[in-house]
Every structure is written in C-alpha cells, then in structure tokens.
One Martini backbone bead per residue (centre of mass of N, CA, C, O) as a GRO file, in nm:
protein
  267
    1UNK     BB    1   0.100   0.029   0.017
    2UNK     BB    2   0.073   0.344   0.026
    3UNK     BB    3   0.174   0.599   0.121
    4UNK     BB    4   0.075   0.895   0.292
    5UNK     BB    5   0.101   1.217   0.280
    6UNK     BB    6   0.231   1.475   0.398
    7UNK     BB    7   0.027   1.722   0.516
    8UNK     BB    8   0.270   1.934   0.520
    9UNK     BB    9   0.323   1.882   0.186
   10UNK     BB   10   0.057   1.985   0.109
   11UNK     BB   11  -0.061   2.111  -0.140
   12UNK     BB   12  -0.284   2.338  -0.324
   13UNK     BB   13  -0.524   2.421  -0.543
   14UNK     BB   14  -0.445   2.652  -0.799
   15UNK     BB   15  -0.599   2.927  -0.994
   16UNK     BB   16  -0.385   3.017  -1.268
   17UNK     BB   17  -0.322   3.197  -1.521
   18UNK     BB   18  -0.174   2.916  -1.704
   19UNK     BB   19  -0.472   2.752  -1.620
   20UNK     BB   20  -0.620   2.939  -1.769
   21UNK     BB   21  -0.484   2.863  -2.064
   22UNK     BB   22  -0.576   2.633  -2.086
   23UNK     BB   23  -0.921   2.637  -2.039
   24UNK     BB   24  -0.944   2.777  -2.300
   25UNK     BB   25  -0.803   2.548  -2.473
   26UNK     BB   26  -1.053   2.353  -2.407
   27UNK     BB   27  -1.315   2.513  -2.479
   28UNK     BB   28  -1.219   2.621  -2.787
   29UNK     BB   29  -1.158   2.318  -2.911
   30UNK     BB   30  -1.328   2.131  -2.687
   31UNK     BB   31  -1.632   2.184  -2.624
   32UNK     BB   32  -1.728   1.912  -2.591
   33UNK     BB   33  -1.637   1.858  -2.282
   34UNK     BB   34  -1.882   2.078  -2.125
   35UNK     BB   35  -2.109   1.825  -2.189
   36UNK     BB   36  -1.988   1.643  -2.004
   37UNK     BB   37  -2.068   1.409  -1.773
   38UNK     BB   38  -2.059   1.282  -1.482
   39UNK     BB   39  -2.076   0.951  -1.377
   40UNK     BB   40  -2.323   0.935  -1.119
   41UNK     BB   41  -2.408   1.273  -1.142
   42UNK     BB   42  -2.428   1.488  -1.430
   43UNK     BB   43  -2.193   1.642  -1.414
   44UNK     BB   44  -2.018   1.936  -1.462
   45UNK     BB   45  -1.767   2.171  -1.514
   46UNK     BB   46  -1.918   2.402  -1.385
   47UNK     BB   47  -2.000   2.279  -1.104
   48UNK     BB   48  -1.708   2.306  -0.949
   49UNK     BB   49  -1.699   2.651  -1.053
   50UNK     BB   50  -2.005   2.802  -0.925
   51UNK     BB   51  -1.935   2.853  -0.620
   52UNK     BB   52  -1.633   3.035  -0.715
   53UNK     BB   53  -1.738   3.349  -0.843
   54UNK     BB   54  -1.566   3.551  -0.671
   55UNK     BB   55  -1.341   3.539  -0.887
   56UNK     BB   56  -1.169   3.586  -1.156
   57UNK     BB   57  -1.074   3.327  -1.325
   58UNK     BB   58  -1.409   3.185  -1.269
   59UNK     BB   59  -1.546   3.422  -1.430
   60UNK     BB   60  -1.403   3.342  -1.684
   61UNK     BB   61  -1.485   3.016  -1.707
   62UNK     BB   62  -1.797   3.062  -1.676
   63UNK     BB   63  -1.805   3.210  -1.949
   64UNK     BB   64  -1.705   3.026  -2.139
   65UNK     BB   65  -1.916   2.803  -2.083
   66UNK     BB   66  -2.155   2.958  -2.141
   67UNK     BB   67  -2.114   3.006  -2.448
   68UNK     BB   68  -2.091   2.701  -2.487
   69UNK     BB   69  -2.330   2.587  -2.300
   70UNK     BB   70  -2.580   2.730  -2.209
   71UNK     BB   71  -2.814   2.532  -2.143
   72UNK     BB   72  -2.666   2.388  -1.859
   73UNK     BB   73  -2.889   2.499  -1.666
   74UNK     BB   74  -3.082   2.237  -1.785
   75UNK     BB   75  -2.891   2.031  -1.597
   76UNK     BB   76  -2.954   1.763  -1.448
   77UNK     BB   77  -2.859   1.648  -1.123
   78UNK     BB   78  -2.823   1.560  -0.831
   79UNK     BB   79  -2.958   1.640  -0.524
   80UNK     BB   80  -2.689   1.767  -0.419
   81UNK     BB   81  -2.657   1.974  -0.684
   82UNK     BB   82  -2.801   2.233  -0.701
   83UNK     BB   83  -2.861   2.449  -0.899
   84UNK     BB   84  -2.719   2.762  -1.139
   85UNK     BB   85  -2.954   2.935  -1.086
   86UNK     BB   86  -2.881   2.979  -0.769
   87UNK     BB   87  -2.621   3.147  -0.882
   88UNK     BB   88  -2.602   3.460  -0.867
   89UNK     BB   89  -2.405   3.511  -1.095
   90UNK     BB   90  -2.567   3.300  -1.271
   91UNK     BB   91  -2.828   3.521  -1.308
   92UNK     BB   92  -2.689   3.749  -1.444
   93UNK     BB   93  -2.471   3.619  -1.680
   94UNK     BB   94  -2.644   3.471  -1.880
   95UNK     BB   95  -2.851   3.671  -1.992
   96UNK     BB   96  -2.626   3.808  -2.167
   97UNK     BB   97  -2.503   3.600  -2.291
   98UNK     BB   98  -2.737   3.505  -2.457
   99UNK     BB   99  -2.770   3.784  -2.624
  100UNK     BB  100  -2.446   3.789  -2.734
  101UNK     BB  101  -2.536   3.510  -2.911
  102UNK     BB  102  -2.744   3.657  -3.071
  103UNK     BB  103  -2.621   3.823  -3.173
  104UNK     BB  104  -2.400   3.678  -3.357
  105UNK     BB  105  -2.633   3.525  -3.511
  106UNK     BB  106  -2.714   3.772  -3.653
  107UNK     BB  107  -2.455   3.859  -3.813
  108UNK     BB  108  -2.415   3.605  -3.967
  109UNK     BB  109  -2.642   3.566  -4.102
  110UNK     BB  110  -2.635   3.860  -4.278
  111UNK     BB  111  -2.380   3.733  -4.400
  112UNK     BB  112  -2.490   3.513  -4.562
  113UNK     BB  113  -2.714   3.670  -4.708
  114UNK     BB  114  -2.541   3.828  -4.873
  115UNK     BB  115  -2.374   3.597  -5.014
  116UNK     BB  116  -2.621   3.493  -5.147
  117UNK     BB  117  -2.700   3.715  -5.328
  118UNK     BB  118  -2.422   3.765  -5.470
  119UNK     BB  119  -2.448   3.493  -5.614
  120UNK     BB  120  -2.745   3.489  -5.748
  121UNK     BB  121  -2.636   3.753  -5.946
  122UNK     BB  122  -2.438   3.578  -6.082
  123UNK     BB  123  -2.574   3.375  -6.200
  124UNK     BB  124  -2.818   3.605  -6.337
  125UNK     BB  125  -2.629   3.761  -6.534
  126UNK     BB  126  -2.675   3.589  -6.808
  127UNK     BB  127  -2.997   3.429  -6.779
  128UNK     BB  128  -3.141   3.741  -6.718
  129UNK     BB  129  -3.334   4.020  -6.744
  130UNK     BB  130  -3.324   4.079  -6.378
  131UNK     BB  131  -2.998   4.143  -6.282
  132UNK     BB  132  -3.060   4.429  -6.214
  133UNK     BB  133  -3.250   4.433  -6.000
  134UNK     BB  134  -3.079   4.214  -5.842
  135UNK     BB  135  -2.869   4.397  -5.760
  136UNK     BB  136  -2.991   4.617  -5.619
  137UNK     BB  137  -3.091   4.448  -5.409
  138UNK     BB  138  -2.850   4.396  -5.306
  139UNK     BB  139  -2.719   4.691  -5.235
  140UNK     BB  140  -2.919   4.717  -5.017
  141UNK     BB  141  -2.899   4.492  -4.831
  142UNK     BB  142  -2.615   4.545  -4.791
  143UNK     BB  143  -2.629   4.855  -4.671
  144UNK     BB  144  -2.827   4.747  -4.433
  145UNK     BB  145  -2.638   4.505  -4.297
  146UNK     BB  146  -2.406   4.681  -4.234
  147UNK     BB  147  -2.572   4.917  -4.042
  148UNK     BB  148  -2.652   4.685  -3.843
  149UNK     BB  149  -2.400   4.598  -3.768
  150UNK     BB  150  -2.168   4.842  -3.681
  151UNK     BB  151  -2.430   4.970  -3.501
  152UNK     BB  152  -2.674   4.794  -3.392
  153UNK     BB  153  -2.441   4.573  -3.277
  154UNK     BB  154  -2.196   4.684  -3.152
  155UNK     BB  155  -2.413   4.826  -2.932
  156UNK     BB  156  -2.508   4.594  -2.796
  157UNK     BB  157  -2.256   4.431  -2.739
  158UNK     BB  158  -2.083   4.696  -2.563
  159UNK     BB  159  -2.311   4.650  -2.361
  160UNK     BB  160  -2.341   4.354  -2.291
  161UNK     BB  161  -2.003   4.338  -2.186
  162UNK     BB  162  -2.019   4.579  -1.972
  163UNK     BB  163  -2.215   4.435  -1.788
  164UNK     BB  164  -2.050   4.181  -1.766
  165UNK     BB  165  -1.782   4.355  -1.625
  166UNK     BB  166  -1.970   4.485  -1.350
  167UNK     BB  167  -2.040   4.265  -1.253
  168UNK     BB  168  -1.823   4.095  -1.169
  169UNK     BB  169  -1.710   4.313  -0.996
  170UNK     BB  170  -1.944   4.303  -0.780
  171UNK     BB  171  -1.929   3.931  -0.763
  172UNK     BB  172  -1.666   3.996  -0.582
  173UNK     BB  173  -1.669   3.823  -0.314
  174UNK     BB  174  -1.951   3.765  -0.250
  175UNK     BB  175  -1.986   3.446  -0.320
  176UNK     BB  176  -2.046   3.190  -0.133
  177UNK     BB  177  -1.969   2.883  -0.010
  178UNK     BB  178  -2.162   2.605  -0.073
  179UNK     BB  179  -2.156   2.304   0.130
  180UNK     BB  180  -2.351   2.156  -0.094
  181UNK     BB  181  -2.078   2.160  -0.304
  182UNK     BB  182  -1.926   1.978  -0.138
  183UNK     BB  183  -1.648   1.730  -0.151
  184UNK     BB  184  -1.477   1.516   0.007
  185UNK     BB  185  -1.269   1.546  -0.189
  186UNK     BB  186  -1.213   1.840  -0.142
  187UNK     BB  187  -0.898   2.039  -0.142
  188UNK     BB  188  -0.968   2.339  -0.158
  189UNK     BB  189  -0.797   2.632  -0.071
  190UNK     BB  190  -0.913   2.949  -0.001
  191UNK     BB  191  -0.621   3.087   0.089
  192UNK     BB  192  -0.549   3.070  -0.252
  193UNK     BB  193  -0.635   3.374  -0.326
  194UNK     BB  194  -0.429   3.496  -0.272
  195UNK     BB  195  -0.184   3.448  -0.479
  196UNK     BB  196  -0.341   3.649  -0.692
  197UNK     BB  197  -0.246   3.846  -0.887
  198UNK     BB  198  -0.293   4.131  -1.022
  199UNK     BB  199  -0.388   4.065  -1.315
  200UNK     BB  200  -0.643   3.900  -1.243
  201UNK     BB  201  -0.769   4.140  -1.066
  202UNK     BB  202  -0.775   4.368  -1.327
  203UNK     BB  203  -0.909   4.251  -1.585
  204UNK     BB  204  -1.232   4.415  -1.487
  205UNK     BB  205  -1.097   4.709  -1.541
  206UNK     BB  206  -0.968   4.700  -1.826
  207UNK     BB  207  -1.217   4.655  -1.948
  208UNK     BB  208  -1.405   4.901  -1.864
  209UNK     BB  209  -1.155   5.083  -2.033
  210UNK     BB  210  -1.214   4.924  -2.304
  211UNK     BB  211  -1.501   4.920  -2.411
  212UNK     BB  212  -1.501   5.149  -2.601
  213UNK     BB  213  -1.260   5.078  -2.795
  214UNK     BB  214  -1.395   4.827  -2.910
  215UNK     BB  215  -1.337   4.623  -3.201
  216UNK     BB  216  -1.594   4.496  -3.400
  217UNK     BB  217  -1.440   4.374  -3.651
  218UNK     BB  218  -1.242   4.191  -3.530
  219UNK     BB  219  -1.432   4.007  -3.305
  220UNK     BB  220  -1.715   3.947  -3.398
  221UNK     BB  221  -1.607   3.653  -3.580
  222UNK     BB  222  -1.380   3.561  -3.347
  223UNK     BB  223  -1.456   3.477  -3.102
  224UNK     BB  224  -1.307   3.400  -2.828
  225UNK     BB  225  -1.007   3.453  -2.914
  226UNK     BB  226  -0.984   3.719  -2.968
  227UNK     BB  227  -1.075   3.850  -2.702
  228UNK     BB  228  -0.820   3.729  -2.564
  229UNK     BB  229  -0.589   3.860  -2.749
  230UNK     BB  230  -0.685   4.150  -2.669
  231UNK     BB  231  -0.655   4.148  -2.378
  232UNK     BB  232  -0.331   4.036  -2.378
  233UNK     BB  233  -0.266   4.336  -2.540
  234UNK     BB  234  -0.347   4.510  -2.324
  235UNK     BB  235  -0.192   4.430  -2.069
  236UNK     BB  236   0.078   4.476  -2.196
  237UNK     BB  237   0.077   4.796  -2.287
  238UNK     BB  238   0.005   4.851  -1.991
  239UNK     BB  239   0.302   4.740  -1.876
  240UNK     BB  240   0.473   4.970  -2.080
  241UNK     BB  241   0.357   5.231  -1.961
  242UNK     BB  242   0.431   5.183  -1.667
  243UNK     BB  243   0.743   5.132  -1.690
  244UNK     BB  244   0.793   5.442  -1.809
  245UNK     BB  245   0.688   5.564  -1.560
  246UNK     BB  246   0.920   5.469  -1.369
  247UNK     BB  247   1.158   5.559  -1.555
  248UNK     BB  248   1.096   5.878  -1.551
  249UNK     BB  249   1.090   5.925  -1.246
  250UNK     BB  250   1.381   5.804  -1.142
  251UNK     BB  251   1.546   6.021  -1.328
  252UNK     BB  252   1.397   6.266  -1.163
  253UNK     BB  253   1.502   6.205  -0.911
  254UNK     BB  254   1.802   6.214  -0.965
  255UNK     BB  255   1.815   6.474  -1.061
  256UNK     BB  256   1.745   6.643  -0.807
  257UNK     BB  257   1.986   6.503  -0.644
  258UNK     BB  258   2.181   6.686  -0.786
  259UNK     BB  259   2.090   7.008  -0.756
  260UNK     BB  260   2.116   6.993  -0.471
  261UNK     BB  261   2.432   6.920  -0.445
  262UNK     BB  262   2.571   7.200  -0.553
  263UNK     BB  263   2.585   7.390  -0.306
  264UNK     BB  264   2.779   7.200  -0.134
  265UNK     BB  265   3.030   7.231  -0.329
  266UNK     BB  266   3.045   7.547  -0.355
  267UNK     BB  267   3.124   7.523   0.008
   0.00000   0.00000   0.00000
C-alpha cells in the first residue's frame, strides 16, 4: 500500500493565469468536453466552478463555458448539487451572454444572407434579363445589412460586454461557498485566493476601461479566441506604459537629487 502524503507536504491546488490558460484552450478547442456530464452524478465541469464565481480566474472560466454550453442550466444532476441558476452570479450574467450570442448569430446569419445574394446575382447575371434589378436589390440588402452591424449591432455588444464586465466587478467577493457544493473529497484550500496576482485581480477593471474602444470588427466574427488575444495585448500595453512612466520617474528623481547636491559643492 502506498504511504499517505504527510500532511505538512500537501500544497492546495490553485487556479493560476497558466491554468487559465489552459482552460481557455480546452473550452475553445473542445467544447464537446463542457457537454460531458460527469457519469454517477450528471455533473458537468462547470459544476465544479459555480460555487466559486467570487474570483476573478473562475468568472473567466464560468463565462466561457456559458459561451459554450449556454443550455448548461437546463442540466438536471443529483440531488446534492444545487441548480446552475441558484448562484447569484450566474443568475445575472447568463442572460446577457445568451443575449450577446444571439447578437453573434445575428451577424453571422446576416453576413450569410449577403453572400447568397451575391452569389444568386452573380449567376443570373447571364441567363435573367432582371439581373440588373436583382443588383439594386443586392446592393440595398448589402448596405442595410452593414449599417445593421457595424452600428446597432456593435453597440448592443459592447453595452452587453460591459454589463457583464460590471457585473463581474460587483459579484467579486459577494458568493460564499456552499456547502452543499462541496465533494468529501474536494481538497481546494480557500486561502489560495490570496496568491492571486494583480494581473487576474485588474483583468475586469480594464476590460471596463477599455470596452468603449473595443473595435467590433476585429472581434465580431473571431469568436473567444479573439477576445483572448484583444484582452492579452491590452494587458501587455497596460504593462509597457507602467514601465515608462516607472522610467522616467526614477530619472527625475536622481536629477533633483544631483541639483541639490551642488550647492553644497561649492561651500
């Protein structure tokens, strides 16, 4: 038999920007695994995760896998494990992501209907003598159809982006653990929250700050992934300009301090 780990050795498993990004790559890869129901209980993984939405990591990973599996809710499992929409937090922010998905599939259908138009006129364009009529029709349907997206459409997004990154901000801290979410066997230590760096603590401050410049055509049609790198290349930016301004202070500093020192110089 195997010895038992002592006790004094045991570390608590952490849910770290690394492990998110894991987690993001397993969402958006294989999304059939968010359907997977754990056999025995019903459970899926966001299960796991759902007790937990106080952190800045696990309200990432619960908003991607709502992305995923938005349904999800509707998942009957054992009588232990509470319902989905009994926590706070997915309570507010389920209904805005199934909102900015129907946006999503609105664009999508869309930008579909164009190309079929497109497509249909192009082949009546020899064999039809309303080619030319079926033109005009393409190129109206075209130009409502953009000024659909780029406009009502993107500011419906980035109101409902923003809502959700509110939210977000408020019900940090706010959902307590229930107990009746906890597995004899769940060793997760709550202390961990503590070694949290800045970076995942501010992850939903500057999505706040920067959701007014989100550029809606980068994004519209590139799915999570997208939103990933916008998020990751802001963070760097935020980064590099911190840096500067560390630079440029430390500069000013050591010259004030040599400005001082000449008077004592020549005394």
């Amino acid at each position: 038999m195997a010895a038992k780990k002592p006790e004094e050795d045991y570390e608590p498993f952490k849910c770290t920007p690394n492990m998110a990004k894991i987690c993001r790559f397993l969402i958006t890869e294989h999304a059939d695994l968010v359907r997977k129901q754990v056999r025995g209980h019903g459970r899926l993984p966001i299960h796991k995760l759902a007790h937990r939405c106080n952190r800045t990591l696990v309200q990432q990973m619960t908003i991607l896998l709502l992305k995923s599996f938005p349904e999800c809710v509707q998942v009957l499992t054992d009588k232990r494990v509470p319902s989905l929409l009994s926590i706070p937090f997915i309570q507010q922010v389920h209904p805005l992501i199934v909102n900015e998905l129907e946006i999503d599939e609105e664009a999508s259908l869309l930008a579909q209907m164009v190309r079929n138009f497109e497509t249909a006129a192009y082949l009546s364009k020899h064999s039809s003598s309303n080619s030319s009529l079926l033109d005009s029709v393409v190129d109206v349907f075209s130009s409502w159809s953009n000024v659909r997206v780029s406009d009502d459409l993107s500011a419906q997004k980035r109101h409902t982006q923003l809502k959700i990154a509110i939210t977000c901000r408020l019900m940090k801290g706010n959902d307590v653990s229930n107990d009746e979410w906890e597995d004899d066997d769940d060793d997760f230590d709550e202390s961990s929250s503590e070694s949290e760096s800045e970076e995942e603590d501010d992850y939903y401050d500057e999505y706040n700050r920067s959701a007014g410049d989100y550029i809606f055509e980068k994004v519209f049609f590139g799915g999570i992934r997208d939103g990933d790198d916008w998020d990751s290349d802001s963070r760097c930016r935020s980064e590099d300009e911190e840096g500067n301004d560390s630079d440029e202070e430390s500069e000013s500093s050591s010259t004030g301090e040599e400005e001082e020192g000449d008077p004592d110089e020549t005394h």
